[in-house]
C-alpha positions, 0 to 999 in steps of 0.5 A, spaced: 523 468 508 517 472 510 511 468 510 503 472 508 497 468 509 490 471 508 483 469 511 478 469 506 472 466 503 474 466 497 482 463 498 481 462 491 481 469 488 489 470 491 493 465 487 493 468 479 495 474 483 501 471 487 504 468 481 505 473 476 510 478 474 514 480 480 510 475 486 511 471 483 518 471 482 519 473 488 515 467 491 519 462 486 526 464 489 524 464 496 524 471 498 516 470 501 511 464 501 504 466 501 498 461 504 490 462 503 485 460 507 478 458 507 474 461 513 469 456 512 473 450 514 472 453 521 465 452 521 461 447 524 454 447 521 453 443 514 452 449 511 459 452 512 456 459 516 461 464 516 454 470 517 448 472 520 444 478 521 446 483 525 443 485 533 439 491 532 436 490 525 440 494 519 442 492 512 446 485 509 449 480 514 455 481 517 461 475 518 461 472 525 466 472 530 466 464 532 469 462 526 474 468 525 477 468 532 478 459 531 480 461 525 485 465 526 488 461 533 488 455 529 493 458 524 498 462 529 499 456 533 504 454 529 511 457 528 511 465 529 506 468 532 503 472 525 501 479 525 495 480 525 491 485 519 483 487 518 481 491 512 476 496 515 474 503 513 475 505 520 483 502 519 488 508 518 489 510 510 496 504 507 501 509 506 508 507 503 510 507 510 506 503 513 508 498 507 515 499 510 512 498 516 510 491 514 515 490 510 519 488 517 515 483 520 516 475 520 510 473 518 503 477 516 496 474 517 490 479 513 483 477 515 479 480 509 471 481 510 465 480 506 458 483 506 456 488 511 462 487 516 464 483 521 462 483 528 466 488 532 468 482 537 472 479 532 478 485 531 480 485 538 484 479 534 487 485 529 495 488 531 493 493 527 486 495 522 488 497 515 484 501 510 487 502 502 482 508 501 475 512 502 471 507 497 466 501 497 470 494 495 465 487 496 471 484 500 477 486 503 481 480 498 482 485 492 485 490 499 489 484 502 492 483 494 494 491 494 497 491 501 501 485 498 504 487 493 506 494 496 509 490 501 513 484 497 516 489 492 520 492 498 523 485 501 530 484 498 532 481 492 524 482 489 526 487 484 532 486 480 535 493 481 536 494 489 535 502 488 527 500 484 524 502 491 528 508 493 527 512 488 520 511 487 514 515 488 511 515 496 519 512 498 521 515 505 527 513 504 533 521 503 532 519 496 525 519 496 518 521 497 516 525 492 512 522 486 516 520 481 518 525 475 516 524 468 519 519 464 521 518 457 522 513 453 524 512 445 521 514 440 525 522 442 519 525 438 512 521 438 506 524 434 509 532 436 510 532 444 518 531 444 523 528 450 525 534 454 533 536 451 536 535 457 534 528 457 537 527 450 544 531 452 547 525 455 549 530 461 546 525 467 548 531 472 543 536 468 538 530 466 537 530 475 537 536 475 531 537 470 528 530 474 528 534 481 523 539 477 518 534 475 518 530 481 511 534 482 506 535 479 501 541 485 496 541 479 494 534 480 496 534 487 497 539 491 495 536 497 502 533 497 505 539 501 503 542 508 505 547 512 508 546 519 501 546 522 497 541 518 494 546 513 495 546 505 499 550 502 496 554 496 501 552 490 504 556 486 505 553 479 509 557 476 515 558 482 514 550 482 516 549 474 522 553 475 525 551 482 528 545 484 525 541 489 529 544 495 528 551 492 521 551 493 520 548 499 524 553 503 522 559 499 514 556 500 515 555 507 512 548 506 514 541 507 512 534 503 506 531 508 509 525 510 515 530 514 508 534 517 508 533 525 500 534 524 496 531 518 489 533 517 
């Protein structure tokens, strides 16, 4: 069973999250247990100081080191040593892959910041630094949520059809990869717009088909493809609208970015 802790000063803002919809049948069933942890129990001054302001003048306060570093020794000298994760805007972008990545550890610790950051000192205590986008968050609580969720849907056994995390967008896996096609659902015809036929037709052979051509839409995301050097490929969308996935990729000499050897 994997176990996920988080470091926090605000332990309270995990556990609504971690007990509903697939977190929290998958911690109901033993598949992960989850543990939050209040930084300022790790504080030694009658106010529970976790910052102060930083050497050299600047705006806000940042999170000290002193209480991280006994914080984060404190709970790794029980049972197997945690890896360790910072959430920082220096970290490297969270990718479907990282998530798999994570997926296979034991045990996970997420150290999440407040305020202006945290002293430099203290990430000589991460395995690795993590950043879930190019945007401003108060905490790294709502990122240590996100990487979480992205990492327990892949433990077995936490989504009821072992398939669900192949086939979806972002899976590394043979079978995946690519956003996910459009999907439908009844009613067949719902105020004009219409289910494609070939979904109606009971054919799964041409319905897979038809999937393979809607798994991307480049009007909306054409940073997607790649050429073997690092640089975008132009989106041809006329060609993609009526090409199958393999057929356009090697008729456009591109590739999906994630099978890049150089990423921009």
């Amino acid at each position: 069973m994997m176990l996920i802790e988080t470091l926090s000063v605000f332990p309270e803002m995990f556990e609504p999250v971690m007990s509903t919809s697939i977190l929290g049948r998958a911690r109901q069933a033993g598949i992960f247990d989850f543990r939050a942890y209040d930084l300022r129990d790790w504080t030694h001054d009658r106010h529970r100081t976790v910052d102060d302001e930083p050497y050299g003048g600047g705006q806000g306060m940042l999170m000290k080191a002193p209480p991280i570093y006994e914080a984060v020794r404190s709970i790794a000298s029980s049972g197997p040593r945690p890896h360790v994760v910072f959430f920082t805007p220096c970290g490297a972008p969270f990718t479907q892959a990282a998530a798999e990545r994570l997926a296979m550890q034991e045990r996970l610790l997420f150290v999440c910041g407040r305020y202006e950051g945290i002293d430099e000192r203290a990430y000589d205590l991460a395995d690795e630094r993590i950043s879930i986008g190019d945007y401003v968050l108060t905490g790294g609580e709502l990122a240590a949520m996100v990487v979480t969720d992205a990492v327990v849907r892949l433990l077995p056994g936490a989504l009821g059809d072992a398939m669900s995390s192949v086939d979806e967008s972002f899976a590394t896996g043979d079978s995946g990869g690519l956003l996910e096609y459009a999907q439908y659902t009844r009613p067949a015809e719902f105020e004009g717009a219409v289910v494609p036929d070939v979904l109606l037709s009971g054919d799964h052979a041409k319905a897979s088909r038809e999937r393979n051509r809607s798994h991307v839409p480049l009007a909306s995301r054409p940073d997607f493809f790649r050429t073997p050097h690092g640089l975008r490929a132009r989106p041809r969308r006329a060609a993609y609208r009526a090409l199958s996935w393999a057929q356009s990729t090697e008729r456009l000499g591109v590739q999906p970015w994630y099978r890049s050897s150089i990423h921009l």
